[in-house]
Backbone as numpy.savetxt, mean C-alpha at the origin, in Angstrom:
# Nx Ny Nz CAx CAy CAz Cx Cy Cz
5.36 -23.65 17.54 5.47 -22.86 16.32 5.22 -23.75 15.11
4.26 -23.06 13.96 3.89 -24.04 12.84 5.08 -24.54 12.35
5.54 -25.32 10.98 6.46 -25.71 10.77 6.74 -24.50 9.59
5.67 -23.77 8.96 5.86 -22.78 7.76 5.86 -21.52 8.43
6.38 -21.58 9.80 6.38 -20.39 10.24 7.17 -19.56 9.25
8.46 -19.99 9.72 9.77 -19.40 8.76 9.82 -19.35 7.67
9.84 -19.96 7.03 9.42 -19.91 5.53 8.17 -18.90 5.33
7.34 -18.54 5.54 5.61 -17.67 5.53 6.83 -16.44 5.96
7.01 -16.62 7.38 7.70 -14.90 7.36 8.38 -14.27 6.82
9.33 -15.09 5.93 10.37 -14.88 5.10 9.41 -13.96 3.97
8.86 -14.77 3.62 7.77 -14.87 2.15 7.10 -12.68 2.34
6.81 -13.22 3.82 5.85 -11.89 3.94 6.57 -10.94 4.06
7.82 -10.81 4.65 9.08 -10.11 5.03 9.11 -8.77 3.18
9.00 -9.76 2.30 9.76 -9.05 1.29 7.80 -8.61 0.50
6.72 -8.46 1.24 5.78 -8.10 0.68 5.20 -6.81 1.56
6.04 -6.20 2.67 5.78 -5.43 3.20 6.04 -4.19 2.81
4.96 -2.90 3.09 4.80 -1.88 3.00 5.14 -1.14 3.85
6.17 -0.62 4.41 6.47 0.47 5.79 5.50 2.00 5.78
4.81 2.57 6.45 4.04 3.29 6.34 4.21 4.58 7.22
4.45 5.55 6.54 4.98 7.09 7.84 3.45 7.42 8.09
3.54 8.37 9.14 2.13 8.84 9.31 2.66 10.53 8.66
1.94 11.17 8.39 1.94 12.31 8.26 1.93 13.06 8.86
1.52 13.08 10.58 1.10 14.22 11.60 2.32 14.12 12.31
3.12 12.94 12.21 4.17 12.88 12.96 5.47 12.73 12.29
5.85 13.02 10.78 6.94 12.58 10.01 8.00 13.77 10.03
9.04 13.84 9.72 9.87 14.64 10.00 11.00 14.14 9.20
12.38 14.52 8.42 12.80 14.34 8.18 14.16 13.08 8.95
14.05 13.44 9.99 14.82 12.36 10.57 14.03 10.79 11.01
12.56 10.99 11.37 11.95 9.70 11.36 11.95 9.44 9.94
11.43 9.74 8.56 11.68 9.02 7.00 13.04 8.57 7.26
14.04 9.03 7.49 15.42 8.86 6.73 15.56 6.70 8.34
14.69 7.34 9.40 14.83 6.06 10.10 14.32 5.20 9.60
12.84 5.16 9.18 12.19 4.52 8.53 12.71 3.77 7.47
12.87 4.51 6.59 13.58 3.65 5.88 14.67 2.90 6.01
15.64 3.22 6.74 16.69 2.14 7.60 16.12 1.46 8.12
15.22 1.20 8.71 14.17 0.00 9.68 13.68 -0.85 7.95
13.43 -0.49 7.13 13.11 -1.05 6.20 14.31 -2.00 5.09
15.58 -1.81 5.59 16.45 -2.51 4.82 17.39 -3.61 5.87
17.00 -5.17 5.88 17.14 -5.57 6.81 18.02 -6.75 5.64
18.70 -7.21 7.17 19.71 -8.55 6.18 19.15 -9.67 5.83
17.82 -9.55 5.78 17.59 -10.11 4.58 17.14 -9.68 3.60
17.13 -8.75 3.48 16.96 -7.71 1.85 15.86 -6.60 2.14
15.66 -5.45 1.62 14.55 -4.67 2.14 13.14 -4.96 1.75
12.38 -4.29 2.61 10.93 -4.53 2.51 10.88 -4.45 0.90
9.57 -4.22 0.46 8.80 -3.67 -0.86 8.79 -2.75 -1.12
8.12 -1.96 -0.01 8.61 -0.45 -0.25 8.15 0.34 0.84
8.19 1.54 1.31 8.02 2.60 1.94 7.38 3.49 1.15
5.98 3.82 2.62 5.35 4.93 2.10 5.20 6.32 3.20
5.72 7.58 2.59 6.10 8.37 3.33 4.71 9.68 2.73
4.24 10.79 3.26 4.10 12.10 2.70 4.68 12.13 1.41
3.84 13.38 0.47 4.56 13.12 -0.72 5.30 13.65 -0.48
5.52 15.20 0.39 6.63 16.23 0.77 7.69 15.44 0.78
8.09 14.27 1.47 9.29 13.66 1.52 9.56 12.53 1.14
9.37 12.33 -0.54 8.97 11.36 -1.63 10.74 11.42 -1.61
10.92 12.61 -1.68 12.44 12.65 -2.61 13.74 12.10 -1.78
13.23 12.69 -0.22 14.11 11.99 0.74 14.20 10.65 0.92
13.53 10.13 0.60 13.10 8.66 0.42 13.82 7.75 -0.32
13.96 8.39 -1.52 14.25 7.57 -2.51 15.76 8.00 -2.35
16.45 8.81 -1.87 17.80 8.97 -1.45 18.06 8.31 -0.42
17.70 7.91 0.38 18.05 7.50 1.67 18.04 5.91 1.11
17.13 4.83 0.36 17.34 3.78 0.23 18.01 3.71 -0.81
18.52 4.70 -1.94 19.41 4.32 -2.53 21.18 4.32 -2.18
21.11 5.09 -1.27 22.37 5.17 -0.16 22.47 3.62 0.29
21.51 3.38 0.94 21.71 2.00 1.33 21.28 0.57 0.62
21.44 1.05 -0.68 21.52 -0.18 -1.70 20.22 -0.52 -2.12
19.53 -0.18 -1.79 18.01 -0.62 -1.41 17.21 -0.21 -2.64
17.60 -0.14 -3.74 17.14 1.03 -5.27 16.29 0.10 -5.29
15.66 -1.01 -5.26 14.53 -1.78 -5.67 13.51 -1.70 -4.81
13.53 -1.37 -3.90 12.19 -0.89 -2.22 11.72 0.46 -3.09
10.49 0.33 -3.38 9.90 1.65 -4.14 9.45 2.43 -3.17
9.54 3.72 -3.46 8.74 4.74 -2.57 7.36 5.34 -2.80
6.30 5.32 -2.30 5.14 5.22 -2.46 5.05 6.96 -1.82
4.33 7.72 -2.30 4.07 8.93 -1.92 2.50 8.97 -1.80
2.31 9.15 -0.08 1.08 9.60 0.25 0.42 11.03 -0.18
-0.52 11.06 -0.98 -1.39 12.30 -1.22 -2.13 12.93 -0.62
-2.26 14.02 0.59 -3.33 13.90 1.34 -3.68 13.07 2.07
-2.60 12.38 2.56 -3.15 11.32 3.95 -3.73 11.65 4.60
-4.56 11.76 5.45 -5.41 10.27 5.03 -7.12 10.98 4.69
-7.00 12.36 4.75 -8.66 12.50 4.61 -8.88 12.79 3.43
-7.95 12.90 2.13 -8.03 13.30 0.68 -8.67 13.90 0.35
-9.28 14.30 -0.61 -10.20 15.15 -1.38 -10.60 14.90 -2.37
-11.16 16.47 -2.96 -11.76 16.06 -4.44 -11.09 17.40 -5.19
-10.22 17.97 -5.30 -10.28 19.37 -5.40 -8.85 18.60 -6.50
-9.32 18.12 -7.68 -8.44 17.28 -8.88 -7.47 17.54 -9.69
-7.95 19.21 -10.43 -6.30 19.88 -10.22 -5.19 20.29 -9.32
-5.08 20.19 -7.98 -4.40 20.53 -7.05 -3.88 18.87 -6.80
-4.69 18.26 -6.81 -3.96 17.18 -6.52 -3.14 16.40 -7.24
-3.49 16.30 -8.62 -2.92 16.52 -9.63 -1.75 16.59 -9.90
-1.84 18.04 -9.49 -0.16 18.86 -9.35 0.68 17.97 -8.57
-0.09 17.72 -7.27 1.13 17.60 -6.32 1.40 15.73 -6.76
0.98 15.08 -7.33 1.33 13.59 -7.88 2.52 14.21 -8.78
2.18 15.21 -9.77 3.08 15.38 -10.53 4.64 15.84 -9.64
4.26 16.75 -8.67 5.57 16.88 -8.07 6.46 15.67 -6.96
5.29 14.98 -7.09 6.18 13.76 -6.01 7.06 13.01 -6.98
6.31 13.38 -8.15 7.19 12.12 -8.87 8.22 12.57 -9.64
8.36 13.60 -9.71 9.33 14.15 -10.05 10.56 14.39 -8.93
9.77 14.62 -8.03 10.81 14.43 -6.63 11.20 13.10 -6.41
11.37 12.29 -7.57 11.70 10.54 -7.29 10.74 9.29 -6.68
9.23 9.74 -6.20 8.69 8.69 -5.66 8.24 7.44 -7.03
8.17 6.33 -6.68 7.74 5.39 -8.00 6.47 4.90 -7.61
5.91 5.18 -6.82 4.16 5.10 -6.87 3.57 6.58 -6.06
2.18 6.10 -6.87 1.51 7.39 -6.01 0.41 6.91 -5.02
-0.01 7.63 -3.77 -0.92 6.49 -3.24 -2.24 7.61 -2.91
-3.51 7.71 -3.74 -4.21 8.84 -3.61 -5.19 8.18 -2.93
-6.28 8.61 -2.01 -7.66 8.03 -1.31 -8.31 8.30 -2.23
-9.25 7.51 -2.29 -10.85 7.68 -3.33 -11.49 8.01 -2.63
-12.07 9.23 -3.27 -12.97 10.34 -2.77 -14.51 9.38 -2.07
-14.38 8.80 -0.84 -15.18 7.71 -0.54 -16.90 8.24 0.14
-16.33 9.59 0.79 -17.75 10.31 1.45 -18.07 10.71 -0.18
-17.83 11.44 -1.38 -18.79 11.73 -2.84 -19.34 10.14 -2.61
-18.78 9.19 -2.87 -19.53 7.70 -3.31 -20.75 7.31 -2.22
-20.02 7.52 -0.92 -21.56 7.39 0.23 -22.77 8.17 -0.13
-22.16 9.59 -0.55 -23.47 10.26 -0.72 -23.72 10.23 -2.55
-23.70 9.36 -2.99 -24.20 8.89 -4.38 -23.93 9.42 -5.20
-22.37 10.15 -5.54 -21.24 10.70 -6.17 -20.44 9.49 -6.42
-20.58 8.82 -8.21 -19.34 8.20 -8.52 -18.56 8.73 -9.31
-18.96 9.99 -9.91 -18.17 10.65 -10.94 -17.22 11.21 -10.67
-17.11 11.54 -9.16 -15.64 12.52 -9.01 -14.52 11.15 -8.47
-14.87 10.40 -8.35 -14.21 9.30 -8.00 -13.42 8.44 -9.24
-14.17 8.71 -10.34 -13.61 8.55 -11.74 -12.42 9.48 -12.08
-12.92 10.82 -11.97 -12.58 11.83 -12.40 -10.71 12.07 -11.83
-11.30 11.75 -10.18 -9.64 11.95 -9.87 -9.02 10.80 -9.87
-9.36 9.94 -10.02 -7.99 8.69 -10.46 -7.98 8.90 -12.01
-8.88 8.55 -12.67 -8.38 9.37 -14.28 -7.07 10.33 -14.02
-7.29 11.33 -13.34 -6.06 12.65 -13.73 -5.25 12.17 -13.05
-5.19 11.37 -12.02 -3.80 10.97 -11.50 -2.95 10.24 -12.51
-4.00 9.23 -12.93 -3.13 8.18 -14.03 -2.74 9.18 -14.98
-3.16 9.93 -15.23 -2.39 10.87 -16.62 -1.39 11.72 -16.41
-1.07 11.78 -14.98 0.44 12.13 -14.26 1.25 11.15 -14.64
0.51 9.51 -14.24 1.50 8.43 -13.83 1.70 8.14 -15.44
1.33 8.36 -16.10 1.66 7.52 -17.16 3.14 7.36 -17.83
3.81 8.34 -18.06 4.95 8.09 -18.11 5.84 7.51 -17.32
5.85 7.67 -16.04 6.31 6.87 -14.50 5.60 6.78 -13.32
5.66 5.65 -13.18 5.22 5.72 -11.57 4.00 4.87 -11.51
3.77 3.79 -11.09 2.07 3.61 -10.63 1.50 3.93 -9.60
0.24 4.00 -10.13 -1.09 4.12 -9.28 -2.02 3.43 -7.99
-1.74 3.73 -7.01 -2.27 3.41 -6.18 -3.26 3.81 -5.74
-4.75 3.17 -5.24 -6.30 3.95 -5.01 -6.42 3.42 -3.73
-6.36 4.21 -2.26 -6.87 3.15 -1.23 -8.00 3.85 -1.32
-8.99 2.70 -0.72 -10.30 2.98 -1.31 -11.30 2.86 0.45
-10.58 2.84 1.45 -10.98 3.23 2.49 -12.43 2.09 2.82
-11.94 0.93 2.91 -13.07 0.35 2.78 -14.00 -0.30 4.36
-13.05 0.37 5.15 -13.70 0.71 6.63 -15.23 1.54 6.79
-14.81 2.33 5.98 -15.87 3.73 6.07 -16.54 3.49 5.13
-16.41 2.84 4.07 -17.60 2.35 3.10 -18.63 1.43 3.38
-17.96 0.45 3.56 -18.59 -1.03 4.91 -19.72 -1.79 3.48
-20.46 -1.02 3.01 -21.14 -1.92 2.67 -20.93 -2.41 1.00
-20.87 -3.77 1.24 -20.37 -4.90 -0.08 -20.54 -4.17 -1.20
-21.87 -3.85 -1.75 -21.80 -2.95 -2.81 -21.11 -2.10 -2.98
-20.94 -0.86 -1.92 -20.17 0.37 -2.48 -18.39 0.23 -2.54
-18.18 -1.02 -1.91 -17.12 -1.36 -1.89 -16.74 -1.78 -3.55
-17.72 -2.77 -3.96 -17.48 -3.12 -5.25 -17.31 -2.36 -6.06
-18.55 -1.21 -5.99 -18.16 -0.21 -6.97 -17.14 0.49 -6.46
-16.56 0.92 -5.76 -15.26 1.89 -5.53 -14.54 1.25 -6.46
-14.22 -0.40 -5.87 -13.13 -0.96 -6.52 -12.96 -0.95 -8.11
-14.39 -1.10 -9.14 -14.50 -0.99 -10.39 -14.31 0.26 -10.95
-14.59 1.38 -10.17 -14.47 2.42 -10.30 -12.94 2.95 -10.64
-12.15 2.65 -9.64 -10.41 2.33 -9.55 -9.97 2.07 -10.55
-10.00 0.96 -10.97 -9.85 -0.03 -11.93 -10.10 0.48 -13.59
-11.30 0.91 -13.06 -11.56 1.41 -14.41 -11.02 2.44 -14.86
-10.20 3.53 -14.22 -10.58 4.93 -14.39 -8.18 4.27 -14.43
-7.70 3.72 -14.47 -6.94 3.06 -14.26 -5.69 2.61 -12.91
-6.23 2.34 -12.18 -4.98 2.20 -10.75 -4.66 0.94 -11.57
-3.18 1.17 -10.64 -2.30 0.16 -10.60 -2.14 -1.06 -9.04
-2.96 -0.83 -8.35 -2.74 -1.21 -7.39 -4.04 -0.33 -6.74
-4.98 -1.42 -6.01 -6.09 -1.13 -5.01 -5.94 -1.48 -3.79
-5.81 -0.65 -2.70 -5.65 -0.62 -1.62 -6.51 -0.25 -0.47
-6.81 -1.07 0.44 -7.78 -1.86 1.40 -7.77 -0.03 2.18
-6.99 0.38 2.88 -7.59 1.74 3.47 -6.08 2.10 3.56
-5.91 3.87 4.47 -4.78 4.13 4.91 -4.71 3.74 6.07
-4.89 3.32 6.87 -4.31 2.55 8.30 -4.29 3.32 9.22
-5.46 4.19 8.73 -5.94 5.07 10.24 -6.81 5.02 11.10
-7.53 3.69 10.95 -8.81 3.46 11.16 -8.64 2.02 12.29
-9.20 2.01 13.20 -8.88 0.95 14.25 -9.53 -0.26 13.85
-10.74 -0.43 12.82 -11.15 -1.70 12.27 -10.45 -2.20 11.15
-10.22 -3.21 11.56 -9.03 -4.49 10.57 -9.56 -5.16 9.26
-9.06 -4.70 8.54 -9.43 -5.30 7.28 -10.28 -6.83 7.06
-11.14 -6.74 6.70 -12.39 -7.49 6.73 -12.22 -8.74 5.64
-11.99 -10.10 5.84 -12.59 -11.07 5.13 -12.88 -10.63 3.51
-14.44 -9.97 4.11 -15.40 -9.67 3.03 -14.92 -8.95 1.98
-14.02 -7.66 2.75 -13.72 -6.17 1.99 -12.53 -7.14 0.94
-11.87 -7.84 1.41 -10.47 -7.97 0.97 -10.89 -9.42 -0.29
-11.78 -9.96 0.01 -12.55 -10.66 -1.29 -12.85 -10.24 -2.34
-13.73 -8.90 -1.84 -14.75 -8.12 -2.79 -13.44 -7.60 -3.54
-12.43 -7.30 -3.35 -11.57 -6.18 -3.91 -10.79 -7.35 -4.70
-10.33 -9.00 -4.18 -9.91 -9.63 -5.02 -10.47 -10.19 -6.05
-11.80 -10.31 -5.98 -12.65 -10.41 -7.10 -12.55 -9.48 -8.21
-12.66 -7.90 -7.64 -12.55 -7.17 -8.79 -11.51 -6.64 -9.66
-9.98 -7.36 -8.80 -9.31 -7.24 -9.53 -8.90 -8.61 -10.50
-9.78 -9.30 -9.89 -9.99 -11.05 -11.22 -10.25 -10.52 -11.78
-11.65 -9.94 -11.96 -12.71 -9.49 -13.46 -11.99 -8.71 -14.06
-10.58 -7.80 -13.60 -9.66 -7.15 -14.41 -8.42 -7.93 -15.31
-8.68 -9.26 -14.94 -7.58 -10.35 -15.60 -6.62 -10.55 -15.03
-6.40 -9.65 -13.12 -5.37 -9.80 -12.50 -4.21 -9.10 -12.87
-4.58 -7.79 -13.59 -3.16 -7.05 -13.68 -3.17 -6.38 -12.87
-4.02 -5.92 -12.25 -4.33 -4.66 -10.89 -3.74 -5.38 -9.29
-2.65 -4.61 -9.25 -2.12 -5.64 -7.61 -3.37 -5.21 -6.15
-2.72 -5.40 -5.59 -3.72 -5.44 -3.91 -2.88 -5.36 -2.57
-3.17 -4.02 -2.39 -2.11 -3.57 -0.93 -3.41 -3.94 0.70
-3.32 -4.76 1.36 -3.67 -4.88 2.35 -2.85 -4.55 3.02
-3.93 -3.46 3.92 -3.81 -2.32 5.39 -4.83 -2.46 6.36
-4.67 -2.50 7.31 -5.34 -2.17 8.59 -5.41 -3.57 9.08
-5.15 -3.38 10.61 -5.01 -4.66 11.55 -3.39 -5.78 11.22
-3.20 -5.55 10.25 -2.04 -6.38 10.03 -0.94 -6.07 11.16
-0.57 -6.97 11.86 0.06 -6.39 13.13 1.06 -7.97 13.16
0.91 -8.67 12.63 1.47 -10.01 13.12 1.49 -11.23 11.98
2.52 -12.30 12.04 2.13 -13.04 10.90 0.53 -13.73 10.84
-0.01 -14.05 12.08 -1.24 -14.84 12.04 -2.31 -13.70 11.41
-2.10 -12.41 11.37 -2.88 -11.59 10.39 -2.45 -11.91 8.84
-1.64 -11.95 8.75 -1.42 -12.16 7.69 -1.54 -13.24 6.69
-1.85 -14.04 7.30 -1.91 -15.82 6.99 -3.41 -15.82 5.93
-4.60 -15.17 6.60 -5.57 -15.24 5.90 -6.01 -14.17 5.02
-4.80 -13.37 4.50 -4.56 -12.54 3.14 -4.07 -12.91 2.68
-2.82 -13.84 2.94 -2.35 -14.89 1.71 -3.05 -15.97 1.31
-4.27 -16.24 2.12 -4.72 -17.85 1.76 -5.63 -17.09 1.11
-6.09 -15.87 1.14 -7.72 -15.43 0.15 -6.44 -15.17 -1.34
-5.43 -14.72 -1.09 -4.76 -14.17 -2.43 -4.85 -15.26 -2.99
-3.88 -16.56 -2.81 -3.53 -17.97 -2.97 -4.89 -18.66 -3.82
-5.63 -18.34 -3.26 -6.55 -19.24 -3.72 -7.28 -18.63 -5.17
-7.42 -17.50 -5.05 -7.90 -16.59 -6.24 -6.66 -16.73 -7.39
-5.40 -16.49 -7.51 -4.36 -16.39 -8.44 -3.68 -17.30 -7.98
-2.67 -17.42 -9.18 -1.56 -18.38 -8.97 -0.43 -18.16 -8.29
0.58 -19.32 -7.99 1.27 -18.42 -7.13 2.91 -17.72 -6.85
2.65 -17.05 -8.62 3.69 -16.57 -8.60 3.05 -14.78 -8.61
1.77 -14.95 -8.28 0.76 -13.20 -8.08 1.70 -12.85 -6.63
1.70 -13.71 -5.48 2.70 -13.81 -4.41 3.59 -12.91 -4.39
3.78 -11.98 -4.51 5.30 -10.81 -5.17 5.10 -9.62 -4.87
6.32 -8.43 -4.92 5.77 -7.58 -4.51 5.39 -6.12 -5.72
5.30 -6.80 -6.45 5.01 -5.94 -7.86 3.17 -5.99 -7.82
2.75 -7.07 -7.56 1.29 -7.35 -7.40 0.83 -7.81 -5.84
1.30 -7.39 -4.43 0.34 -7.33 -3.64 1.56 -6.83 -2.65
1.29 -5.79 -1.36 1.77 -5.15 -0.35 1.15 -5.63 0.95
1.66 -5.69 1.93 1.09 -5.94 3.34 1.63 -4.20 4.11
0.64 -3.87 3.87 0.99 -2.48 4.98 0.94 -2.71 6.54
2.03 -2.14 7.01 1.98 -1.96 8.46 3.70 -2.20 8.68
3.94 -1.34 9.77 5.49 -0.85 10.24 5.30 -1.75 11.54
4.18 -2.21 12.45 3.97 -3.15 13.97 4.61 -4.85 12.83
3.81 -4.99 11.95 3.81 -5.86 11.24 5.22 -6.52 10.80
6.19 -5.33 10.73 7.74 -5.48 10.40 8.58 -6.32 11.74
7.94 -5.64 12.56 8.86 -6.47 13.80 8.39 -7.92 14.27
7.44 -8.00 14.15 7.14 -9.44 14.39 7.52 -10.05 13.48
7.56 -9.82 12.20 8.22 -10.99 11.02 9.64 -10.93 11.44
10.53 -10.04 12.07 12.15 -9.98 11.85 12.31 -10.60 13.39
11.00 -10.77 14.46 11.51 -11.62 15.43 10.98 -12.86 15.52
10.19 -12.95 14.68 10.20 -14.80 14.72 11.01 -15.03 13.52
11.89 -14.61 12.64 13.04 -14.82 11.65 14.49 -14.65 12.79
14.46 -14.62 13.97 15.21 -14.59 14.69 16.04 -13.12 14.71
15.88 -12.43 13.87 16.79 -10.99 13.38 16.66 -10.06 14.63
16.16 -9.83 15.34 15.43 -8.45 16.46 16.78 -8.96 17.94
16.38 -10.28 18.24 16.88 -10.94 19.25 18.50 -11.52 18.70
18.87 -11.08 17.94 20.46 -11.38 17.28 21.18 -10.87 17.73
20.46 -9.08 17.09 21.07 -8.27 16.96 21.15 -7.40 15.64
20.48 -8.23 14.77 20.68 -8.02 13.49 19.70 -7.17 12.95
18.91 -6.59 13.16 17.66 -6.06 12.80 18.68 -4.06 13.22
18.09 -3.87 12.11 18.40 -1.89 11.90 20.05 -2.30 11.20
């Protein structure tokens, strides 16, 4: 075992994203979930559930002390749309139902087929939900985009139109977040001056996944960007391997 094992898992421990699926969520898996997410050594970053159960969310970790683990409300997981007043709405009702981010897909098939305007259009109206509370999250599905350019532009696109946070895909997709994709997206949130954070998803399953999303972060920003206000590691497989090489699983101590 490296010698920064422990120390790295620790580090990554408190940059994790817990992630519900939608086809399978239910009120008693969220309310678990999020208990799987508050561990003795402090809870994840945050949990992301359906927006439907934004509100249960944010009750359940404030029960268990946990008021700083934000709740991220999925919009249409995972095949989103374009249909901007409806979606709209329902950002507005998650967040009113207590979630503190919103996490919408960018309309990525308009951009394949040489549509960037609706891709503007609905992160614009989201941010004008979020503006009073809550940030913005854009996963920008960059599996299904694949190629460097359209990736770039998604990401400027995001950015521009204002997210708070650009995010690598929803984690439905069996190809693992790419080198390339996860560059291209830290680049474009440099050329933004680095206020825009960066949620990496897909393949993260283990700390050795994770090692070379902190060394591309690390090297681009300084390293107090390291945090979980400016970058997420999505994945719930990802949780147990950090809490059993932190010794927590095999204690006893883990849930």
């Amino acid at each position: 075992m490296a010698a920064d094992t422990e120390p790295l898992a620790f580090q990554a421990l408190g940059l994790v994203e817990l992630l519900a699926r939608a086809h399978d969520s239910s009120e008693q898996r969220i309310v678990s979930l999020c208990r799987r997410g508050v561990t003795s050594l402090g809870p994840v970053a945050a949990v992301g559930v359906p927006a439907a159960f934004a509100g249960l969310a944010r009750t359940t970790l404030d029960q268990l002390g946990a008021q700083q683990a934000a709740v991220v409300a999925q919009i249409r997981f995972p095949a989103g749309g374009t249909a901007i007043e409806a979606i709209a709405g329902e950002v507005r009702g998650a967040l009113l139902a207590g979630a503190d981010e919103i996490d919408v897909v960018f309309p990525f098939r308009a951009l394949l087929s040489g549509n960037a305007d609706v891709g503007h259009d609905l992160v614009s109206a989201c941010k004008a939900e979020c503006r009073l509370q809550g940030r913005l999250v854009v996963t920008l599905e960059t599996g299904e985009l694949r190629d460097p350019q359209l990736i770039r532009s998604a990401c400027r696109i995001a950015i521009g139109a204002g997210a708070d946070f650009i995010k690598s895909c929803t984690d439905r997709l069996l190809t693992p977040l790419s080198d390339q994709a996860a560059r291209i997206m830290l680049e474009c949130i440099a050329e933004a001056g680095g206020q825009v954070g960066f949620k990496a998803a897909g393949g993260l399953r283990s700390l050795e996944d994770v090692r070379p999303v902190l060394r591309l972060v690390t090297e681009r920003f300084a390293p107090s960007w390291v945090a979980g206000q400016r970058l997420r590691l999505g994945g719930s497989v990802l949780l147990d391997d950090l809490l059993g090489r932190l010794g927590l699983i095999e204690t006893g101590m883990f849930y």
